[in-house]
C-alpha positions as CSV (number, residue, x, y, z in Angstrom):
1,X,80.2,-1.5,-271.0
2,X,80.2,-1.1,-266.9
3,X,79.9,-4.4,-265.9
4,X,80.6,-7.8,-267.2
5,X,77.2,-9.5,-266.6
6,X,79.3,-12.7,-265.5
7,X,78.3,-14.9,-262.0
8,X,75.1,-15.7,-260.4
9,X,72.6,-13.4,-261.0
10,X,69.0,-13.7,-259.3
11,X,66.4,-13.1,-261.3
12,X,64.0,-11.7,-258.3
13,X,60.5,-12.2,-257.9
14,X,57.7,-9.7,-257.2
15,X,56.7,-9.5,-253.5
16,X,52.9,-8.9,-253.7
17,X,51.1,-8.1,-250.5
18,X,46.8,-7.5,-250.8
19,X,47.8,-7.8,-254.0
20,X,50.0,-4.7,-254.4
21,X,54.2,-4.5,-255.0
22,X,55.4,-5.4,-251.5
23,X,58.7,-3.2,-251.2
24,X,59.1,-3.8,-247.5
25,X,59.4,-6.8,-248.8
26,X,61.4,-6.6,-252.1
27,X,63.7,-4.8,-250.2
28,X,64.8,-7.1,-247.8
29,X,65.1,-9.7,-250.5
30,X,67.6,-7.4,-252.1
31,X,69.7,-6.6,-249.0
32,X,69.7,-10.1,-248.0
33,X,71.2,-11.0,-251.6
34,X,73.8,-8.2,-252.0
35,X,74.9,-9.0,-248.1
36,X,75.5,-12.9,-249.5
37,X,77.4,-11.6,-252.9
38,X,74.7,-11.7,-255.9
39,X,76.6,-10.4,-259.1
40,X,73.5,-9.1,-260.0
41,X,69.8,-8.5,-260.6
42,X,67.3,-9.4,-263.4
43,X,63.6,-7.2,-262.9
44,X,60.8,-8.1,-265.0
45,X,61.6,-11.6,-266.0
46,X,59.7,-15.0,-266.0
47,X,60.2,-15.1,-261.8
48,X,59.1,-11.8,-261.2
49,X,55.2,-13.1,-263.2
50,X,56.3,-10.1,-265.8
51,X,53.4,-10.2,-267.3
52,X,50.7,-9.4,-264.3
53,X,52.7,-6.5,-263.9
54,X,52.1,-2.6,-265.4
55,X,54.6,-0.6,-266.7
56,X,54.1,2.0,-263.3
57,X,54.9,-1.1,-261.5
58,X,58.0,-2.1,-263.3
59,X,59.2,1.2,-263.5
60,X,58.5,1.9,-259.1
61,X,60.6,-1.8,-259.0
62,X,63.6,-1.2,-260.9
63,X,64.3,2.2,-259.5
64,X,63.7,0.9,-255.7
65,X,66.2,-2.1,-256.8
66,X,68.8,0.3,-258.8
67,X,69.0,2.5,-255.2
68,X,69.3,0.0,-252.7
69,X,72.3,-1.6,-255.4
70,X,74.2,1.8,-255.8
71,X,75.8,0.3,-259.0
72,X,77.8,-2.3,-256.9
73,X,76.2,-4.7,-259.2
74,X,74.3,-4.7,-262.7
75,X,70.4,-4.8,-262.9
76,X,69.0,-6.2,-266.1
77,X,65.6,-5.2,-267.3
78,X,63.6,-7.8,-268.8
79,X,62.0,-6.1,-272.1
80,X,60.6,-9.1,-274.3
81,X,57.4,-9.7,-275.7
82,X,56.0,-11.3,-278.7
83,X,55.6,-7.9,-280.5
84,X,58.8,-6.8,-282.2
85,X,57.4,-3.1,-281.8
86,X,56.3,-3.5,-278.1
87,X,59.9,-4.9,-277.3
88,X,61.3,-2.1,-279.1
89,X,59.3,0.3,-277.3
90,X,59.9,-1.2,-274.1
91,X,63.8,-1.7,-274.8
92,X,63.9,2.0,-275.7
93,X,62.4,2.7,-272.3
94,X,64.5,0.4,-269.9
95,X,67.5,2.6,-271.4
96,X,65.7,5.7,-270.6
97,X,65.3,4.1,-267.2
98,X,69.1,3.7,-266.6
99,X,69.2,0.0,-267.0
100,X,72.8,-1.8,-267.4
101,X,71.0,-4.6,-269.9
102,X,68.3,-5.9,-271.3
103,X,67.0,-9.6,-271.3
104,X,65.0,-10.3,-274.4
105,X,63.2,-13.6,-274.3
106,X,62.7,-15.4,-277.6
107,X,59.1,-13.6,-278.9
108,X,56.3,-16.7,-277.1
109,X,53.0,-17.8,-278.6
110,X,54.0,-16.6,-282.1
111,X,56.0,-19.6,-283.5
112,X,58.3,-17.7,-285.6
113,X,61.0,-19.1,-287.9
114,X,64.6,-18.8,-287.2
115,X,64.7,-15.9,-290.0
116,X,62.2,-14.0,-288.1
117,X,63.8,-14.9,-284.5
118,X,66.6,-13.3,-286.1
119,X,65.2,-10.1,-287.6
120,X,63.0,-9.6,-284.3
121,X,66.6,-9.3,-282.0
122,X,68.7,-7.8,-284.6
123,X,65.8,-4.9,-285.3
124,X,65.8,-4.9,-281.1
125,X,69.3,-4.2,-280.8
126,X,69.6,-1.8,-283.9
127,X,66.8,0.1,-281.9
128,X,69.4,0.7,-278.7
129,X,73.0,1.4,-277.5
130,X,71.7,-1.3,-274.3
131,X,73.7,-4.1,-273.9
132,X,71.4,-6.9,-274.9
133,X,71.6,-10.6,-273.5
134,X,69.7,-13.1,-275.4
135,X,66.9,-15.2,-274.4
136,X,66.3,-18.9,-275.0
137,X,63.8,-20.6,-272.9
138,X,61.8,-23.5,-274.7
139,X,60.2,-24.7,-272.5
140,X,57.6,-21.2,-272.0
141,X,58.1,-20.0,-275.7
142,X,57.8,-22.8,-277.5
143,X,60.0,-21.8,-279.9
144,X,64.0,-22.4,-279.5
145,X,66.8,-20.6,-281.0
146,X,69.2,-22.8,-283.1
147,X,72.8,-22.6,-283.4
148,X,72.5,-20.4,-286.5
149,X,70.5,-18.2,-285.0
150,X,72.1,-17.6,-281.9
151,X,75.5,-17.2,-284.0
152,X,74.1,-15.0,-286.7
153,X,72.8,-12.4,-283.4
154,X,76.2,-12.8,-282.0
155,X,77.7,-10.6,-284.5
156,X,75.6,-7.6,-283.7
157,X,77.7,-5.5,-281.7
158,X,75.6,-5.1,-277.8
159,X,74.2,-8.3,-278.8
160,X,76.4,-9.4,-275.2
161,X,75.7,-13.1,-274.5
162,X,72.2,-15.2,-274.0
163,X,70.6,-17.1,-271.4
164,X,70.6,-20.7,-272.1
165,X,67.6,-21.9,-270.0
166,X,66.7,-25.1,-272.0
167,X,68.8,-27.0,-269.9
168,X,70.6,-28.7,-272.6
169,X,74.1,-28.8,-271.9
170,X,75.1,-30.2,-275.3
171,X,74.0,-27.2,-277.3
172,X,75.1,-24.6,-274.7
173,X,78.3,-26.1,-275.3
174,X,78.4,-26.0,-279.5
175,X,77.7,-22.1,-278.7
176,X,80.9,-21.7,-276.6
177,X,82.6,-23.6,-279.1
178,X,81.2,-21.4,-282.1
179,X,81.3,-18.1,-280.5
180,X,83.9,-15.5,-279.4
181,X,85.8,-15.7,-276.0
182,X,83.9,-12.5,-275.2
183,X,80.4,-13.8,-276.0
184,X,78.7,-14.2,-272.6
185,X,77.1,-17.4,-272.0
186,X,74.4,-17.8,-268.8
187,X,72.7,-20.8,-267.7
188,X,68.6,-20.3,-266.7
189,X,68.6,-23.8,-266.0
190,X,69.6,-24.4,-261.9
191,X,69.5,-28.3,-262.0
192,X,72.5,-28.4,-264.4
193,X,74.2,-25.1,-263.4
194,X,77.6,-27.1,-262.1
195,X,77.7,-28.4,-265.3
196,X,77.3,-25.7,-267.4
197,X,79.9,-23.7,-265.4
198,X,82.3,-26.8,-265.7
199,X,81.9,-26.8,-270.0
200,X,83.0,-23.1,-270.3
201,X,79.9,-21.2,-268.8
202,X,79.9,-17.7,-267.1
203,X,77.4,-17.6,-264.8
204,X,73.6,-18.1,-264.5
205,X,70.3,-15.4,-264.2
206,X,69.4,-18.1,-261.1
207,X,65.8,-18.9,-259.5
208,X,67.4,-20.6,-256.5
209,X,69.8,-17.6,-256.0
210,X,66.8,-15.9,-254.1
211,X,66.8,-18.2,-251.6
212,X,70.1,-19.3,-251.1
213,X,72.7,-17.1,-252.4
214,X,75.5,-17.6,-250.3
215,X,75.7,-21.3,-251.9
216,X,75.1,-20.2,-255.1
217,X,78.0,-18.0,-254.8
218,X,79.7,-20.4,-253.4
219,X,79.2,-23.1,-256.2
220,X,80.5,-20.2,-258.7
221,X,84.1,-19.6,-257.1
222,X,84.7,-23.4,-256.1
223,X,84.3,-24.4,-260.2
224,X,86.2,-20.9,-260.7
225,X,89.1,-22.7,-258.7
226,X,88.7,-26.1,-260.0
227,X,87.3,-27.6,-257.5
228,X,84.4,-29.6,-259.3
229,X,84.1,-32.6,-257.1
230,X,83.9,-30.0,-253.6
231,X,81.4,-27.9,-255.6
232,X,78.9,-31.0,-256.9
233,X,79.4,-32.5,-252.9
234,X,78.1,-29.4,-251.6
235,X,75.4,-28.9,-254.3
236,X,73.9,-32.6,-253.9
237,X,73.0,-31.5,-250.6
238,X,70.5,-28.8,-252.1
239,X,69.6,-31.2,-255.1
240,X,66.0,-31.9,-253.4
241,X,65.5,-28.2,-252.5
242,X,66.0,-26.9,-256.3
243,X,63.7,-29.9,-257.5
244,X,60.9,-29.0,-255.5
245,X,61.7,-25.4,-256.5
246,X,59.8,-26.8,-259.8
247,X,56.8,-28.4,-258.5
248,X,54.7,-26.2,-259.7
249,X,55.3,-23.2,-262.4
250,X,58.2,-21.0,-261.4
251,X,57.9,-18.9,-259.2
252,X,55.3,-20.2,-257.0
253,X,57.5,-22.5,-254.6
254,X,60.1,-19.6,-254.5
255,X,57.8,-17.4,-253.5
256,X,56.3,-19.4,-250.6
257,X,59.5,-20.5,-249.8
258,X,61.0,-17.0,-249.4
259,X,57.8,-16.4,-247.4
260,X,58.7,-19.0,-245.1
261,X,62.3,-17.9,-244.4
262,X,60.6,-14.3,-243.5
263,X,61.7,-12.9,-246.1
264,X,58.2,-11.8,-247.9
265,X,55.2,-10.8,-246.1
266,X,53.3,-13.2,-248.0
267,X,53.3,-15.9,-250.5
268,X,50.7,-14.4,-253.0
269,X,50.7,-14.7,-256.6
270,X,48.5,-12.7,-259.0
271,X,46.0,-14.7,-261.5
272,X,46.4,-17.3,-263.5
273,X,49.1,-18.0,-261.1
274,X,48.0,-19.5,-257.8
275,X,49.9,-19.7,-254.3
276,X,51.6,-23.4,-253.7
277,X,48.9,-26.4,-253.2
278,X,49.3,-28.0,-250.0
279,X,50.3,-31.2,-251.3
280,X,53.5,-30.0,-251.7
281,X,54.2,-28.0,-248.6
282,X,54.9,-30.4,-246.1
283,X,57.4,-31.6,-248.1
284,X,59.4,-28.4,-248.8
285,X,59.1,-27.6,-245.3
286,X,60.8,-31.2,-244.0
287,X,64.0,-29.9,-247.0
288,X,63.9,-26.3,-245.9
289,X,64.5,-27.5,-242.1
290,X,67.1,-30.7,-243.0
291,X,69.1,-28.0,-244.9
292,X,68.6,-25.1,-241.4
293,X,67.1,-22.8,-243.4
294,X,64.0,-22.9,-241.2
């Protein structure tokens, strides 16, 4: 295995400009991440609206993001779908593409049982030599992965580690206490990333790393050295930033504000999703200038 999928890792969004894959864009959101020290990349998950895009689209962003990263750093390709086939298929293809992982969300929509969560992933990982980081995002799926679950998978040899993004810190932390050392554990939950970190996490595929990795970086080596109490000062200062990066549906604040540090063209979403209502604009704008960002 190249890398060891540990730190913060963004999980980018799609610039869209006139509606099209804005690489001017994408980028400069790349450069300006790698320059701050993002361990990494996720393409094609939740933040990047994965599922307005095409497979010529994915493919055209994941080879512009591989070149500009050189292999400095790892970039994941989100593969997950509600279709054990389809994520297969498209597992299949994201090692054809060079990927260093794939992210495979818990299948959304479906409902499945916990013995069907766990033939879906272990049929998905028999179907690859990809590293393969688990998925578990209530919230959007519906669905959550128990303990047994999430131990059972942990067995399968590039079954790697998971993404914890239901935010709750007591069951991220009866996985680390269940699992091997070697088991990678990711928070997708930025409110209680400090915390998770604190408990025995890894790192974290991070929404707010977009926009301000240098502190997200920063928050990572400060709990690497212990320093809790320096790392939670520094991060109460963003604590109204990351909130209103959930105002509406992830990713639309991120993406309007990235726009309005210049580093997208534009703030456009594709349908259902919509750009940022007004109501809340002012208000990120006042946090976004209190914190010198604009």
């Amino acid at each position: 295995m190249k890398f060891n999928f540990k730190g913060v890792i963004s999980a980018l969004v799609t610039p869209f400009y006139q509606q099209e894959v804005d690489f001017e864009s994408l980028e400069k959101l790349v450069l300006f991440q790698l320059k701050a020290g993002i361990q990494g990349f996720v393409v094609n998950g939740t933040t990047a609206e994965s599922p307005t895009l095409s497979a010529e689209e994915v493919e055209k962003i994941y080879t512009c993001v591989k070149h500009l990263v050189q292999d400095r750093v790892p970039v994941i390709l989100g593969t997950g779908s509600n279709s054990t086939q389809e994520t297969k298929e498209s597992t299949l293809w994201a090692e054809k593409l060079g990927a260093d992982a794939a992210l495979v969300v818990v299948p959304y929509y479906n409902k499945p049982p916990q013995r069907g969560l766990v033939q879906h992933f272990i049929k998905v990982s028999q179907a690859t030599s990809l590293p393969i980081l688990l998925y578990n995002v209530p919230g959007r799926t519906i669905t959550s992965m128990s303990l047994d679950t999430v131990l059972e998978l942990a067995k399968q040899k590039n079954i790697i580690g998971i993404k914890e993004a239901s935010g709750d810190l007591a069951f991220a932390l009866e996985i680390q206490e269940n699992v091997s050392p070697d088991f990678i554990l990711l928070s997708g939950d930025d409110p209680t990333f400090l915390s998770f970190l604190q408990q025995g996490g890894h790192g974290i595929i991070s929404v707010m790393s977009n926009l301000i990795p240098s502190a997200t970086v920063g928050w990572q080596k400060l709990i690497a050295q212990k320093k809790f109490d320096e790392a939670m000062t520094d991060f109460e200062k963003y604590k109204n930033l990351i909130q209103l990066m959930y105002v509406e549906a992830n990713p639309i604040p991120i993406k309007w504000m990235l726009y309005k540090l210049g580093l997208l063209r534009s703030a456009e979403m594709r349908l259902p999703l919509a750009e940022l209502d007004v109501k809340h604009q002012a208000q990120i704008q006042v946090e976004m200038k209190k914190l010198g960002l604009i």
